[in-house]
N, C-alpha and C positions, 0 to 999 in steps of 0.2 A: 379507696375512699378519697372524700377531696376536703384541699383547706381550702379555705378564701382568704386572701391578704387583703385588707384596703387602706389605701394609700391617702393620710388626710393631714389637716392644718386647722383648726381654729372652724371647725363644719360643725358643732355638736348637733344646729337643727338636722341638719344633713344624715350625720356619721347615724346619729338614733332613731331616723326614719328607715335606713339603710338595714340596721341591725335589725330593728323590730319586724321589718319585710323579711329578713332570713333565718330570724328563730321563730316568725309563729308559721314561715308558707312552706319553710322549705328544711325547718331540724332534723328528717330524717333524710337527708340525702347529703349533710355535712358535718366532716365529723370535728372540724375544730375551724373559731374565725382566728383572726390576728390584725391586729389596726397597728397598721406603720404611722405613727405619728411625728410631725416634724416641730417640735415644741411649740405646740399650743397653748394657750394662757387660757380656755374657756374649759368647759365640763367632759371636755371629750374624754378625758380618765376614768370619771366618773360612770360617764353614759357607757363607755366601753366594759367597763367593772362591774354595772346592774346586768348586762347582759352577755355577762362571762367569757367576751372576750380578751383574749390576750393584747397586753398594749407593750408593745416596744417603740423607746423611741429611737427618732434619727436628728442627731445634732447638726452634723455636717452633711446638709440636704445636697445631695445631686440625683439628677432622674435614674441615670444607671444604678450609683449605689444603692439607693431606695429601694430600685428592682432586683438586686442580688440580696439585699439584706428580706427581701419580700420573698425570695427562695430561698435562702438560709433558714429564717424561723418557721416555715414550712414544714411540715412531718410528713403529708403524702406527697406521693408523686405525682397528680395531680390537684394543680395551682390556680385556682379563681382569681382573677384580682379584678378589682373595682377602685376607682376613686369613693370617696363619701358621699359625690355629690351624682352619683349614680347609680340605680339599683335594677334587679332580676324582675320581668314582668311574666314574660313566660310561665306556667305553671308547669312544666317538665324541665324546665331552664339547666336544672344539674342534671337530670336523669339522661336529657340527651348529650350532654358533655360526656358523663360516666362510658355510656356506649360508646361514642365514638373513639374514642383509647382504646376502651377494650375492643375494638373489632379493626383496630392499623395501630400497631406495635413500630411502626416506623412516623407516630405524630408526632408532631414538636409542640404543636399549638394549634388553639381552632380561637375564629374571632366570631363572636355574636352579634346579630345584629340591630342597628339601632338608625342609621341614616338612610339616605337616598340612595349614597353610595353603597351602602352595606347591601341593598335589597336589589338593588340594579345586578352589581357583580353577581353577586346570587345567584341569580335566576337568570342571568345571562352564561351561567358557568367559567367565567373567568377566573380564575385561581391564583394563589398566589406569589406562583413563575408569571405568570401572563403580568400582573401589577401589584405586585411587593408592598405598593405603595395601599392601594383601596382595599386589599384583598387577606395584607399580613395583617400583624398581631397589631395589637392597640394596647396602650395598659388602661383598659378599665372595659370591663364586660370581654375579655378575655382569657383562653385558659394555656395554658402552658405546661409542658410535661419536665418533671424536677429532674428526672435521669438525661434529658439532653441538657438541663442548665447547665449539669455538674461539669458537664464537659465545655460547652458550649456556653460560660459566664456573659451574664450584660457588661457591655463597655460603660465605664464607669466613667471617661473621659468625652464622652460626647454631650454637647451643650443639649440636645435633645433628643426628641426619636429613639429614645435606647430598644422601643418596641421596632422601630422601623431596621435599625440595624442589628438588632439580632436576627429581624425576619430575614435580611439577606445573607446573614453568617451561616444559621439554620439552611438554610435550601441551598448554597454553596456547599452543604457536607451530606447532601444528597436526603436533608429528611422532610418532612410533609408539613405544609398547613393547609387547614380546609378552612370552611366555614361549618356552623354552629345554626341552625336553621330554628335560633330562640333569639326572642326580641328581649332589652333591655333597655330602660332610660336614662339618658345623659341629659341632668338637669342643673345645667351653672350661668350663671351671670356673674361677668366677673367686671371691674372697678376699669377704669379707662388705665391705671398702672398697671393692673395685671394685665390687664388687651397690651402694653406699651411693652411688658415683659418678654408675652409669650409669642408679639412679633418680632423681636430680635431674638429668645430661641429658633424661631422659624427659621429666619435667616440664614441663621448658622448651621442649622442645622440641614435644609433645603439646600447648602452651597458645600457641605463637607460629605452628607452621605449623598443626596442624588446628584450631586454636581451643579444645580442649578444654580447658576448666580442673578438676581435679579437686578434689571437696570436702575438707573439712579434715578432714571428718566418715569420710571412706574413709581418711582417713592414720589416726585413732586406731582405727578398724577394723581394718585393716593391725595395729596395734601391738600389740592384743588379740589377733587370730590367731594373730599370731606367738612370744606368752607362751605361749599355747593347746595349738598345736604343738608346742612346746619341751617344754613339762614331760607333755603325752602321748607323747612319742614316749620321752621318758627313761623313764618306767612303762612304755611295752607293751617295748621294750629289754630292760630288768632282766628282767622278765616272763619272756619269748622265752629270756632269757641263762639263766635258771633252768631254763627247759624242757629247753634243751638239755646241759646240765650232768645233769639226772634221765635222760633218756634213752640217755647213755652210760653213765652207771652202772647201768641197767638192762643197756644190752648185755651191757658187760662182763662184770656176773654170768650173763647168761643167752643168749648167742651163738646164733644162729636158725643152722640146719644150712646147710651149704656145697653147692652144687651141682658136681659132677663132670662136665665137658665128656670 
């Protein structure tokens, strides 16, 4: 059987579109949810208690621990997990996760797909020995198997990616990830803080697990783009705003004849 964890904060529009998509599409293919919650101050208790999920929270939020405590409150050995702000579109979305465990007893994890790169790797059969990076696990529209966690815990010490490096700890002990050939949506817009946050997780994370260090010289690149951007996109804007300000007072005076059905 499988649980589903999701991993949320202060989401309740989010966390109970999420839920309401998994107990009216999908209640007999899971047998329990669990919302990891990271003290939230809105309804998400609430919202997660009308639709009898389990809510634990996490005080002292980091992405690993979240992920180990996400298999800990866990009771099957296969592990859904999703953000809030993300949900199941596929109509067999669990049934072909359930099969693909049961048919390779040596998985670790299968990732579903939702981007360009997801659908690319795919169908070009790249795997995820070939790129670790596009091909391993993701936390959110990914599944994971409890019996290699047990052995094989998330690093609770790394600034991010905890999905990224366990995908390389897993396949260094010789076990499988595939993909998941079900679509799901990642739907978030986040605050120019959280964009400010989760590019210095990248960082760190991009420079501890793949080694990449990025030049200093692409951060004030970055900074000039994004002046670049900003003050073109406010011109062509007005621009655009003006066009369409003249083309209604054109209408207006000059109405193009009506069509009679």
């Amino acid at each position: 059987m499988i649980s589903v964890v999701i991993r949320s904060k202060n989401q309740e529009k989010a966390l109970e579109f999420l839920l309401k998509n998994l107990k009216e599409r999908y209640s007999n293919d899971i047998e329990e949810i669990i919302v990891i919650d990271n003290l939230s101050i809105d309804n998400s208790k609430k919202i997660a208690d009308y639709y009898q999920a389990k809510f634990v929270t996490i005080k002292d939020f980091s992405y690993g621990g979240s992920a180990n405590l996400a298999a800990s409150s866990a009771s099957n050995n296969i592990v859904v997990i999703f953000s809030a702000h993300s949900y199941p579109v596929s109509p067999d979305f669990f049934k072909v996760i359930q099969q693909k465990f049961d048919a390779n007893k040596n998985l670790a994890g299968l990732r579903c797909l939702h981007s360009t790169n997801d659908y690319k790797n795919y169908i070009e059969g790249i795997d995820a020995k070939k790129d670790p990076n596009k091909s391993g696990l993701i936390f959110s529209g990914s599944a994971f198997n409890r019996k290699v966690w047990q052995k094989i815990p998330f690093d609770e010490n790394v600034p991010t990616f905890e999905d990224k490096d366990w995908t390389l700890r897993v396949l260094k002990a010789d076990y499988e990830i595939d993909f998941a050939p079900v679509v799901f949506n990642y739907d978030i817009k986040r605050t120019p803080a959280q964009e400010y946050f989760r590019f210095t997780r990248d960082v760190l994370g991009n420079y501890q697990i793949w080694h990449k260090e990025d030049a200093l010289s692409s951060a004030f690149k970055g900074f000039i783009m994004a002046l670049y951007r900003i003050i073109t996109r406010s011109f062509v804007q007005i621009y655009y705003a003006f066009k369409r300000l003249f083309f209604m007072l054109r209408f207006k005076i000059s109405k193009p004849q009506k069509f009679n059905y």
